[in-house]
Z-matrix of the N, CA and C atoms (Angstrom, degrees):
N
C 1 1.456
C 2 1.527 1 109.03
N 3 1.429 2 115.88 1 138.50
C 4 1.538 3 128.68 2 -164.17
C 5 1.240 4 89.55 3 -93.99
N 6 1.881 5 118.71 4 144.17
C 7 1.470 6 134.52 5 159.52
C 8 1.580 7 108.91 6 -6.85
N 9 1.857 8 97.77 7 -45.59
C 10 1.728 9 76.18 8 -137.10
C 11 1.815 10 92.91 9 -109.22
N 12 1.021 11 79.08 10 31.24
C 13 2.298 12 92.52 11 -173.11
C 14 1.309 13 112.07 12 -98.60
N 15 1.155 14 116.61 13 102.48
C 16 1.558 15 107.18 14 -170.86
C 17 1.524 16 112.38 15 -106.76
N 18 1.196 17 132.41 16 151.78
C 19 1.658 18 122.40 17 172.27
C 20 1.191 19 117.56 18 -25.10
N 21 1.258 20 111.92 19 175.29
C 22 1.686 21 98.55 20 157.18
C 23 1.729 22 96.74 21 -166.27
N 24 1.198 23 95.46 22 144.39
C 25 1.778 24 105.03 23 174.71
C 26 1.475 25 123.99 24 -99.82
N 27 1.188 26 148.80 25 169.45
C 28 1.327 27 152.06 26 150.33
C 29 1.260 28 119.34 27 -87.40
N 30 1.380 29 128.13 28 134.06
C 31 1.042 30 133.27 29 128.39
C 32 1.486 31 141.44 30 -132.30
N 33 1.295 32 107.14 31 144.85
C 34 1.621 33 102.98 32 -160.96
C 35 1.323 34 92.97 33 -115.73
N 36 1.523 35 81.34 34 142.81
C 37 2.062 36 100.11 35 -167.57
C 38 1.840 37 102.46 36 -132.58
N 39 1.318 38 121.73 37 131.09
C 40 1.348 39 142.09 38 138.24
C 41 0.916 40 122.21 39 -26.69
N 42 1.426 41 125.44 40 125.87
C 43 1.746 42 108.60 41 159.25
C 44 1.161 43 125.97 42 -134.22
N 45 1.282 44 147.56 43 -139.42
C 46 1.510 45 155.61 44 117.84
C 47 1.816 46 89.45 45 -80.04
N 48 1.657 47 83.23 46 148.40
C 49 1.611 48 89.37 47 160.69
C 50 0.998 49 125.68 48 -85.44
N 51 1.705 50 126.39 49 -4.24
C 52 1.157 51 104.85 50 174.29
C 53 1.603 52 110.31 51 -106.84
N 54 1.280 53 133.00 52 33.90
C 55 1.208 54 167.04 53 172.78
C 56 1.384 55 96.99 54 -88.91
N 57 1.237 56 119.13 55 -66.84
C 58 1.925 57 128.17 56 -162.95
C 59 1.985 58 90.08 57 -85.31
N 60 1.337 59 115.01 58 -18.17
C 61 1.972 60 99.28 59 171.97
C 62 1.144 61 93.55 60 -75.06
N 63 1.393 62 133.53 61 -60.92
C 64 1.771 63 144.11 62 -164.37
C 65 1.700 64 86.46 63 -37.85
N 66 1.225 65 114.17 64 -81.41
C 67 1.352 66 124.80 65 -150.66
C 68 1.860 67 101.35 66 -64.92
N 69 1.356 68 122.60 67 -36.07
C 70 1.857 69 102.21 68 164.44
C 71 1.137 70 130.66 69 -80.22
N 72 1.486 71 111.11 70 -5.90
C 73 1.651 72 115.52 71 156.27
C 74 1.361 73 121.12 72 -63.79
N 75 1.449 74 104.85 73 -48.31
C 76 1.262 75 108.88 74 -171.78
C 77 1.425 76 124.81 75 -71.58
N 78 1.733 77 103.47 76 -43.75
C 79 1.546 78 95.10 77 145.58
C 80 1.524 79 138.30 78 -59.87
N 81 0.962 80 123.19 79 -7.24
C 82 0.791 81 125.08 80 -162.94
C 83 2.006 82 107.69 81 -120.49
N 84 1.097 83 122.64 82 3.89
C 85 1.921 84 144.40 83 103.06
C 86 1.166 85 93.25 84 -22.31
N 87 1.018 86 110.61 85 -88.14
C 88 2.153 87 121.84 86 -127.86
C 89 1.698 88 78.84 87 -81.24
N 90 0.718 89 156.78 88 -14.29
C 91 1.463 90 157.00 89 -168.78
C 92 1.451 91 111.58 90 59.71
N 93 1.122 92 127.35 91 47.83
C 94 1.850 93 148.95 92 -176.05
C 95 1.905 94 93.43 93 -97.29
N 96 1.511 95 82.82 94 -171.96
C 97 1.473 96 91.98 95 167.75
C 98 1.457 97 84.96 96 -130.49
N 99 1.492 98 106.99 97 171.74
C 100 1.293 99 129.86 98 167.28
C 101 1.552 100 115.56 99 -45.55
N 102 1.268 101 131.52 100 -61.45
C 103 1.563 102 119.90 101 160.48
C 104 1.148 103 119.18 102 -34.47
N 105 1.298 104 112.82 103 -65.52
C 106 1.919 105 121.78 104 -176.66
C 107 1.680 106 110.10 105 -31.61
N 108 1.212 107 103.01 106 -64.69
C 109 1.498 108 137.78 107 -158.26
C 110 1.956 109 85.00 108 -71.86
N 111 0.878 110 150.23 109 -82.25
C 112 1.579 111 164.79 110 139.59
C 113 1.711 112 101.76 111 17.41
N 114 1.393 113 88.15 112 -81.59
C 115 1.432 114 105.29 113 166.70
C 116 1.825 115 129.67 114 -13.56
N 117 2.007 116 73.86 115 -82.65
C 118 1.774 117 95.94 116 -168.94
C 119 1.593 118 97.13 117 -65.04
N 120 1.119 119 130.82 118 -37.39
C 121 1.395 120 130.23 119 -152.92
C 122 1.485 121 91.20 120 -73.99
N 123 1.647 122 130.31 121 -49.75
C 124 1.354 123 135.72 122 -153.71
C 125 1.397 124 108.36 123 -69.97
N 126 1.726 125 106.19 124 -39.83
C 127 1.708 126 116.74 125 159.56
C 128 1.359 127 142.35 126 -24.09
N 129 1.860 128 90.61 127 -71.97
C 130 1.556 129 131.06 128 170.37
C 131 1.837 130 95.64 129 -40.84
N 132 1.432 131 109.87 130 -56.46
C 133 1.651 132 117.86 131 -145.06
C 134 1.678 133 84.24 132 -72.34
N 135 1.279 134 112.25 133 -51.27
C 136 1.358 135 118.07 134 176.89
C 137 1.417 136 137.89 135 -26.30
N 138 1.691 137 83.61 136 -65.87
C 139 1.933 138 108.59 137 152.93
C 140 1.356 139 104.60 138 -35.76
N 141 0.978 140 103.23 139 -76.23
C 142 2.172 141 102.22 140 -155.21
C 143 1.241 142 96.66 141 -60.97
N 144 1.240 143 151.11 142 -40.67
C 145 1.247 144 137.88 143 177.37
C 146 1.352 145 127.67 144 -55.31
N 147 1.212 146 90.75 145 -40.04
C 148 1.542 147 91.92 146 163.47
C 149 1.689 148 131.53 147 -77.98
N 150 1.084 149 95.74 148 -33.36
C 151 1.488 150 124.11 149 179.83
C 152 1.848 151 93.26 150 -57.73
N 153 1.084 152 117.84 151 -59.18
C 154 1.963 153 140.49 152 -179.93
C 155 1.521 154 100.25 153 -54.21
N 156 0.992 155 131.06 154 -28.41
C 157 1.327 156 144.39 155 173.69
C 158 1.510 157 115.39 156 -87.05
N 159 0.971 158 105.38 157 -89.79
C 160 1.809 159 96.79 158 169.42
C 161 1.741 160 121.31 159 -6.13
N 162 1.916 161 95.10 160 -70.20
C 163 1.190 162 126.70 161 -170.19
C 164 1.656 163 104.08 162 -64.47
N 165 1.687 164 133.89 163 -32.71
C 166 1.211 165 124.06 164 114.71
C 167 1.826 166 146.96 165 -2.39
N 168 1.193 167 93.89 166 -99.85
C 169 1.196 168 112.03 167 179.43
C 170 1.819 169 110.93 168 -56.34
N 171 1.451 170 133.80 169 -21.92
C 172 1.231 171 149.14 170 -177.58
C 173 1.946 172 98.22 171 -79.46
N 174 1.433 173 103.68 172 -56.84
C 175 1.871 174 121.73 173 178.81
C 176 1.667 175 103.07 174 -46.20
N 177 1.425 176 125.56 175 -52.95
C 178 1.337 177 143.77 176 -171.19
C 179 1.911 178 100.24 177 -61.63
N 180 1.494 179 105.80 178 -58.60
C 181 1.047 180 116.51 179 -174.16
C 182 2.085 181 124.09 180 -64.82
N 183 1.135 182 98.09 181 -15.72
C 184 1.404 183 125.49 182 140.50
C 185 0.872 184 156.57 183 -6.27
């Protein structure tokens, strides 16, 4: 495995279809593909939640 090759997992997701148009337009703006765009966005949302939590749970601890 090369430096820059990292695992990778599946997941398969449901949608509305007009959920999966929103999301290949939009990738397709940013010039991504639908994974990329799926992906990074699901991450990002990920981040702050957690990030909102911490910054939480740290306020409590206080």
């Amino acid at each position: 495995m090369s430096k820059q090759t990292k695992p990778a997992a599946r997941l398969d997701v449901r949608m509305p279809i007009d959920v999966l148009k929103r999301l290949e337009r939009a990738a397709e703006i940013q010039g991504r593909t639908v994974t990329d765009f799926v992906v990074g966005a699901a991450d990002e949302a990920a981040c702050r939640a957690l990030e909102q939590t911490e910054i939480i749970r740290l306020s409590v601890e206080d």
